[in-house]
C-alpha positions in Angstrom: -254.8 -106.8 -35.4 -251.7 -108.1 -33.8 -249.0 -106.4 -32.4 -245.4 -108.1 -31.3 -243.2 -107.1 -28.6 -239.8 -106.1 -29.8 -238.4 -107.4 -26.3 -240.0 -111.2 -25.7 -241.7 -111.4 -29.2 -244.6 -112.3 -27.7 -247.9 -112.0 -29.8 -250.5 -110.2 -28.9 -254.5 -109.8 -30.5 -254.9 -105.9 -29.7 -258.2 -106.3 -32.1 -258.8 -102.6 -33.0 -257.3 -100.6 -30.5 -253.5 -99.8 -31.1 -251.2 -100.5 -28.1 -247.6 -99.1 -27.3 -246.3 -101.0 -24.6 -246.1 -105.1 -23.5 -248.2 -106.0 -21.1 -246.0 -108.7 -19.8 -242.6 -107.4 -19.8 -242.9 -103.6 -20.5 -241.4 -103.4 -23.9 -242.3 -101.3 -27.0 -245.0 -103.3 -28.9 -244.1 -103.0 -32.6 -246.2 -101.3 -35.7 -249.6 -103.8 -36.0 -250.9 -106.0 -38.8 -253.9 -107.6 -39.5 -254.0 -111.1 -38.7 -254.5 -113.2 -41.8 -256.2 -116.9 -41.9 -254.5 -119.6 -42.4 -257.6 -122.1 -43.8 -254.8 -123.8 -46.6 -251.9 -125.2 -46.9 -249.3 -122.5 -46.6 -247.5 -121.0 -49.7 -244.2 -122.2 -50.2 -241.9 -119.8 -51.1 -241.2 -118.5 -54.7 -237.6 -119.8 -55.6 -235.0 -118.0 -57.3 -234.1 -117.7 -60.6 -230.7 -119.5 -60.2 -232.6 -122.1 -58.1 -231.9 -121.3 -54.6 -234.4 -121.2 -51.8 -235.1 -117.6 -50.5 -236.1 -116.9 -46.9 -239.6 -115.9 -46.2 -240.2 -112.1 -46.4 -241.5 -110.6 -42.8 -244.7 -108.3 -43.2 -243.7 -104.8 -42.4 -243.2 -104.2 -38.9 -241.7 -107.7 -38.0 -238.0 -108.1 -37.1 -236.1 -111.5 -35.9 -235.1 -111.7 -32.7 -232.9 -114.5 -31.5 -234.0 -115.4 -27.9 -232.3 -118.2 -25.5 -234.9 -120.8 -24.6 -236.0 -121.3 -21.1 -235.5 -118.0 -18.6 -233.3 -114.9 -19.2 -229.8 -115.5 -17.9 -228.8 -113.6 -14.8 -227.0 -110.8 -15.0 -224.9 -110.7 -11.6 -223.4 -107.2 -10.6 -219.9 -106.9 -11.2 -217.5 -106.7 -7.8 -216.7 -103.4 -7.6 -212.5 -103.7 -7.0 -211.5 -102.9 -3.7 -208.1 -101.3 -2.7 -205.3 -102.9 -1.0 -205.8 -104.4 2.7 -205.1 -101.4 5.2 -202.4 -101.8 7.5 -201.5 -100.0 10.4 -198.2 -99.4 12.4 -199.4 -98.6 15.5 -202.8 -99.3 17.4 -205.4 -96.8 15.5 -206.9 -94.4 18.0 -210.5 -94.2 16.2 -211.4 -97.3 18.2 -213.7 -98.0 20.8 -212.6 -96.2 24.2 -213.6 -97.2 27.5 -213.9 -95.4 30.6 -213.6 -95.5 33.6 -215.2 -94.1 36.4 -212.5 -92.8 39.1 -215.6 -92.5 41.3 -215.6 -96.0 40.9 -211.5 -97.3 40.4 -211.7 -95.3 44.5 -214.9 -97.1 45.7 -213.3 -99.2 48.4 -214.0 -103.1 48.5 -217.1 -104.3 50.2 -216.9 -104.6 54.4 -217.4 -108.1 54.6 -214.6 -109.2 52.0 -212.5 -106.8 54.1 -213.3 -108.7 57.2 -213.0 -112.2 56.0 -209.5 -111.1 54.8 -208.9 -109.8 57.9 -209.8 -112.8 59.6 -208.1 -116.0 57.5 -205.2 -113.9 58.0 -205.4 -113.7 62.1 -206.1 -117.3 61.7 -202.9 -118.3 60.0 -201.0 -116.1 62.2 -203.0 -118.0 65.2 -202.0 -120.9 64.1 -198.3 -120.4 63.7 -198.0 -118.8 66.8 -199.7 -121.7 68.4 -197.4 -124.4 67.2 -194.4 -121.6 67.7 -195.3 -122.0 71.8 -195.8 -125.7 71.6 -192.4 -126.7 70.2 -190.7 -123.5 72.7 -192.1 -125.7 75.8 -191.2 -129.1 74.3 -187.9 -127.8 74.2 -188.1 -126.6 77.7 -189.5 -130.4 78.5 -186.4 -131.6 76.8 -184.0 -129.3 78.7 -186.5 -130.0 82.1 -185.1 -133.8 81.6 -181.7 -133.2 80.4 -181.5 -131.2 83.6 -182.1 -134.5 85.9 -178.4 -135.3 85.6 -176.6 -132.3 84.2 -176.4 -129.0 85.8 -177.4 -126.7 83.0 -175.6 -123.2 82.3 -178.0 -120.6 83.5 -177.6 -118.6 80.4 -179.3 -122.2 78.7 -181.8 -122.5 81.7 -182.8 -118.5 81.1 -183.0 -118.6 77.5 -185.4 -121.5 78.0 -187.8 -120.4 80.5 -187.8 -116.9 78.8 -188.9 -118.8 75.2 -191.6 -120.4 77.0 -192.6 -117.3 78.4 -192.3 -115.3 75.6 -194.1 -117.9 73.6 -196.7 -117.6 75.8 -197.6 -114.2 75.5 -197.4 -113.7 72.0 -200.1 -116.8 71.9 -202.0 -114.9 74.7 -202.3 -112.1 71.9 -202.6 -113.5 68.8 -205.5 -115.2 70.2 -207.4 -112.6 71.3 -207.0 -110.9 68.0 -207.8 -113.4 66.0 -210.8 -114.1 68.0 -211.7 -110.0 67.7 -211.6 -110.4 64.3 -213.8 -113.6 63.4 -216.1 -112.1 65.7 -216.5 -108.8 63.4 -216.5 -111.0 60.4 -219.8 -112.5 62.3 -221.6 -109.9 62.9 -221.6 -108.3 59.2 -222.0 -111.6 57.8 -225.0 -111.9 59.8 -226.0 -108.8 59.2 -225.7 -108.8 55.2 -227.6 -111.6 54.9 -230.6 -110.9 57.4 -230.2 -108.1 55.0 -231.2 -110.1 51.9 -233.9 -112.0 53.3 -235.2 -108.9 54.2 -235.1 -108.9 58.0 -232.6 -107.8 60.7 -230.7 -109.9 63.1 -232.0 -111.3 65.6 -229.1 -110.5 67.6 -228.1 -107.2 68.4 -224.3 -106.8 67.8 -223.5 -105.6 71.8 -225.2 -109.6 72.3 -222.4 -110.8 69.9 -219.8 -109.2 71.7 -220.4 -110.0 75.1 -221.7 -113.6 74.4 -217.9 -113.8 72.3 -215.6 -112.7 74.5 -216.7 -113.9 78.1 -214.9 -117.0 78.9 -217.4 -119.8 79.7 -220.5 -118.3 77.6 -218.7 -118.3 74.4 -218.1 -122.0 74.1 -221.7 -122.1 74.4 -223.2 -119.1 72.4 -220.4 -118.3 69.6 -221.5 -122.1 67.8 -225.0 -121.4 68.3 -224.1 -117.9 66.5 -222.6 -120.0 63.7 -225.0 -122.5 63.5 -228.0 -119.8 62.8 -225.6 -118.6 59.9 -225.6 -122.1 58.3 -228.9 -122.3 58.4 -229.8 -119.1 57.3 -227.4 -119.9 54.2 -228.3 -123.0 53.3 -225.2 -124.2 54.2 -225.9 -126.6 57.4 -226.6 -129.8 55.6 -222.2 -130.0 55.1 -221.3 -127.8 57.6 -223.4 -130.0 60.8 -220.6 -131.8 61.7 -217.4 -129.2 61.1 -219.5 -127.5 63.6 -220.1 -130.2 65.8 -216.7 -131.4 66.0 -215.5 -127.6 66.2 -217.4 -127.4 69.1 -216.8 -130.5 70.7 -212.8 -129.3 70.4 -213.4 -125.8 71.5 -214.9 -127.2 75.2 -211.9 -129.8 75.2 -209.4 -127.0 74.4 -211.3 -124.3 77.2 -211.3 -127.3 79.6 -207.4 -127.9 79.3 -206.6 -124.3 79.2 -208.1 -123.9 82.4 -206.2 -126.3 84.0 -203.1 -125.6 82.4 -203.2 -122.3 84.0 -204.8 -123.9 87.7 -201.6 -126.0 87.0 -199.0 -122.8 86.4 -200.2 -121.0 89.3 -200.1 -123.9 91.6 -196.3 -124.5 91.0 -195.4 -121.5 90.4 -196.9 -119.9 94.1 -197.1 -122.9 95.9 -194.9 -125.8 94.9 -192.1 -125.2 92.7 -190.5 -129.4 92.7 -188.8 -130.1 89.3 -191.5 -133.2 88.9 -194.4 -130.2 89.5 -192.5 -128.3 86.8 -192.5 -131.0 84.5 -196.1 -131.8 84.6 -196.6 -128.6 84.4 -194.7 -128.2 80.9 -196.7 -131.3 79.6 -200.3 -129.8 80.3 -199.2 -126.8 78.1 -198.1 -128.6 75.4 -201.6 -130.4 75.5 -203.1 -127.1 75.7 -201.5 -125.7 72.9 -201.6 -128.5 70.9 -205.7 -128.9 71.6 -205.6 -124.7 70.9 -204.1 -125.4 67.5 -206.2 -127.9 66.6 -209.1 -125.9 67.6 -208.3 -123.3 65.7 -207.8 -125.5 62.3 -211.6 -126.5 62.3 -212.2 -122.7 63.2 -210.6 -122.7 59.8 -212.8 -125.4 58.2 -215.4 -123.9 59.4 -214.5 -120.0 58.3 -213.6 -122.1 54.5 -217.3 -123.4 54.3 -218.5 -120.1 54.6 -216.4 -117.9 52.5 -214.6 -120.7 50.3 -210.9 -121.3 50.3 -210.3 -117.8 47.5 -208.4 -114.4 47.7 -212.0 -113.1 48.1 -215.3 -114.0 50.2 -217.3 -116.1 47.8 -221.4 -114.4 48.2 -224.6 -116.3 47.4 -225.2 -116.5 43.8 -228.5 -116.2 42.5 -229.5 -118.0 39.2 -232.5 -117.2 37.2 -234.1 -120.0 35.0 -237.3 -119.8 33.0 -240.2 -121.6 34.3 -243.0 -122.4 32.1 -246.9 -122.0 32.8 -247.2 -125.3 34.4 -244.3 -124.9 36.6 -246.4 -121.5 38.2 -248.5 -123.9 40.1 -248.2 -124.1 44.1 -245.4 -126.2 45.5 -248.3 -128.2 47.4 -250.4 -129.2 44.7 -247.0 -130.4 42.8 -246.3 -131.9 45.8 -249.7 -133.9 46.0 -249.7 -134.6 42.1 -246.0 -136.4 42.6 -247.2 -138.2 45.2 -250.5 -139.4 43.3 -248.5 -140.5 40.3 -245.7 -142.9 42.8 -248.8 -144.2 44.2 -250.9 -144.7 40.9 -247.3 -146.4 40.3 -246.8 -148.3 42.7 -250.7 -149.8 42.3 -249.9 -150.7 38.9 -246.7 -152.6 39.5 -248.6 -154.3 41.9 -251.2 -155.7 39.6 -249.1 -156.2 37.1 -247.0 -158.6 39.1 -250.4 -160.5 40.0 -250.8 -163.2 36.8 -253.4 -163.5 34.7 -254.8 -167.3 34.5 -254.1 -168.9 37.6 -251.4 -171.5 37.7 -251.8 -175.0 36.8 -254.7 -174.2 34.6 -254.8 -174.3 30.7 -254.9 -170.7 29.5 -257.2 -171.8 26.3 -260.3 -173.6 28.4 
């Protein structure tokens, strides 16, 4: 017997066992019939009396169904209608928050940033005071000469020897600040990044002191102290000559300032001759002038440390992914390099050798 789906009109033999639902799609399977042979030509269908064709009759329990050929159509979910856009007149509150910690907005900045703040700062002031005393005793010079053939007003000839003088002094002190604090700006440098590696300096920080601030063994120790920062930063291979020619200034600059103040004692206890005076005047303005530039490769120097910022730039560490066959030992990559430029160079060299020798047909 045969059975129809009443959704997909699909067919189906059921045999002798009545069925109630479509195995493919799940509808209700329609009243059965008995399937009947077909072994002739089918009847045609009775006509009318008036002459007119009459549809065929369905057996019972068969309905038409008109379905769309090829698959079902899809039936997409309507967009449910939303409601106007919101809008707001002032910043809604329901937002994200952040917060801060005031354990944190109190936690002061780190030492060393302090200290290299501290010290580019001493340096410009250094610097300025420097070239502040060696334009007070070129005027001094001046008046020194004008002085040959006028007679100067002592108030003039005061005023000038006390700007020299007081010139002096505040470059006596700025110096030895500035110099107190690069020196502190050393030692926690040092210290912070002995501290990274692991280790702790060398140096103990009385060592850095004393070796700093005693004249004659700091032109000799504080660049040695400097040049085992560059190395232990990475940073010697552009900071060798700053260094170098840091240094090489610093012993020029020591050297002149020593006689500058031989000089100023000399004349000033012993002979006091206006020629005496003058030279006097002239090896200070050398001194000052070598103290200033000194001090601007101090600066060079300081900059190639901690960068030329508002704030000490630290060592940045970058991490990369390295893949299995970058986890061998540096030697053996080392070694394989080297095989492969020499396996190279080998083959370069006999490919440059020619195959048939010359003045010899290639085809005999």
């Amino acid at each position: 017997m045969i059975q129809v789906c009443s959704q997909c009109g699909t067919r189906w033999n059921v045999r002798d066992r009545q069925r109630s639902w479509c195995p493919r799609c799940g509808g209700s399977l329609l009243a059965p019939s008995a399937p009947q042979p077909q072994w002739g030509p089918a009847p045609r269908p009775a006509a009318s009396p008036t002459g007119q064709h009459t549809p065929p009759q369905l057996a019972p329990g068969y309905r038409w169904i008109a379905v769309r050929p090829g698959a079902p159509p899809h039936q997409g979910r309507r967009r449910r209608v939303l409601g106007p856009t919101p809008r707001y007149r002032v910043i809604p509150s329901w937002g994200l928050h952040q917060y801060f910690d005031p354990d944190a907005q109190e936690q002061k900045p780190p030492q060393g940033e302090t200290e290299a703040g501290t010290a580019r700062l001493m340096l410009v002031a250094a610097m300025v005071v420097l070239g502040v005393a060696a334009f007070a005793h070129v005027i001094r010079y001046v008046l020194l000469l004008i002085n040959r053939s006028v007679l100067l007003h002592p108030v003039i000839a005061v005023g000038g020897l006390l700007i020299g003088l007081l010139a002096s002094l505040l470059a006596i002190v700025f110096v030895i600040l500035t110099v107190v604090a690069l020196v502190r700006w050393l030692i926690v440098r040092r210290a912070a990044r002995y501290a990274e590696h692991g280790e702790v300096d060398p140096r103990s920080t009385r060592t850095i002191w004393w070796c700093s601030l005693l004249p004659g063994v700091n032109v000799v120790m504080v660049p040695v102290f400097v040049w085992e920062l560059a190395a232990l930063e990475g940073r010697l291979s552009y900071l060798r000559r700053p260094i170098v020619v840091w240094w090489v200034a610093w012993a020029l600059s020591a050297v002149v300032a020593v006689w500058s103040m031989v000089s100023t004692v000399y004349v000033t206890f012993f002979v006091d001759t206006p020629q005496n005076i003058a030279d006097n005047t002239v090896t200070v303005i050398v001194g000052y002038l070598l103290a200033l530039a000194t001090f601007l490769l101090t600066a060079k120097v300081f900059t190639g440390f901690v960068g030329s910022g508002t704030a000490a730039q630290q060592s940045v560490r970058r991490w990369v992914v390295v893949g299995p066959e970058s986890a061998e030992p540096a030697a053996e990559r080392v070694e394989a390099e080297t095989a492969d430029v020499s396996q190279n160079r080998e083959d370069s060299a006999e490919s440059a050798v020619p195959v048939e020798s010359q003045g010899q047909n290639p085809a005999a």
